[in-house]
Structures are given as C-alpha cells and as structure tokens.
C-alpha positions as CSV (number, residue, x, y, z in Angstrom):
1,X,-2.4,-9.2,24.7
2,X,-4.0,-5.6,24.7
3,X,-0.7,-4.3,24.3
4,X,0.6,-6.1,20.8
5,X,-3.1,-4.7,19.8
6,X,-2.4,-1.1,20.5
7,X,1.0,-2.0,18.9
8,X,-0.4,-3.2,15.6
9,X,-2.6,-0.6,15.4
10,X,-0.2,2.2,16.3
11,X,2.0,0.7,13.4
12,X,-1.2,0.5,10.6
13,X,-1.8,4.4,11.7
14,X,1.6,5.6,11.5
15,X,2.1,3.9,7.8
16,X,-0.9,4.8,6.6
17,X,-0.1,8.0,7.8
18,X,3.1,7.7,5.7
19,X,1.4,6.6,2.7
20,X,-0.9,9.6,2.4
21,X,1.7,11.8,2.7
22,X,4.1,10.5,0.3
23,X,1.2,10.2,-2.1
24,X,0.9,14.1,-1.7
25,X,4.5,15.2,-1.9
26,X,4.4,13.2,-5.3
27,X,2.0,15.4,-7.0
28,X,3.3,18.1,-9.4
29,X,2.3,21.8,-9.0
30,X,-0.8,21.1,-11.9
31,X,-2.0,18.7,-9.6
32,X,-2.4,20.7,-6.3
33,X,-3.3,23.5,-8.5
34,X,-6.5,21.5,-10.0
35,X,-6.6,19.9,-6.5
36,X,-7.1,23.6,-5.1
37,X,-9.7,24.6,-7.2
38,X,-11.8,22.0,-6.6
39,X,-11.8,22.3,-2.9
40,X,-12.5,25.5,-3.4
41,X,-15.8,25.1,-5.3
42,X,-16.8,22.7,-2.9
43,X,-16.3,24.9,-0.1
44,X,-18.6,27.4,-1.9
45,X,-21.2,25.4,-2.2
C-alpha cells in the first residue's frame, strides 16, 4: 500500500513538473523579458 502512494505521488510531481515547464518554454521573448524585469525589482527591494 505505501508503495502505489509513493507511486502516485512520484507521478503528480513529475507532471506537474512537466506542466511548469512547458508553460515556460511557451512564453515569447516579451514575456521573459517583462518576466525579468520584474524579478529584478523585487529582488531590489
């Protein structure tokens, strides 16, 4: 029973995993430009 636990949850990490990065390869350069900038600020404060 532990097992098919770890399994499920092994299998929710690795596609949400999957999700976030696909979501960030879809962004155009604008994006991760405006994306950078605002980091950036953020980090200054």
């Amino acid at each position: 029973m532990a097992i098919f636990i770890i399994i499920v949850l092994m299998l929710i990490t690795i596609f949400t995993y999957l999700i976030i990065l696909g979501s960030n390869m879809s962004k155009s350069d604008y994006e991760k430009q405006i994306e950078d900038e605002e980091q950036m600020e953020n980090i200054k404060k």
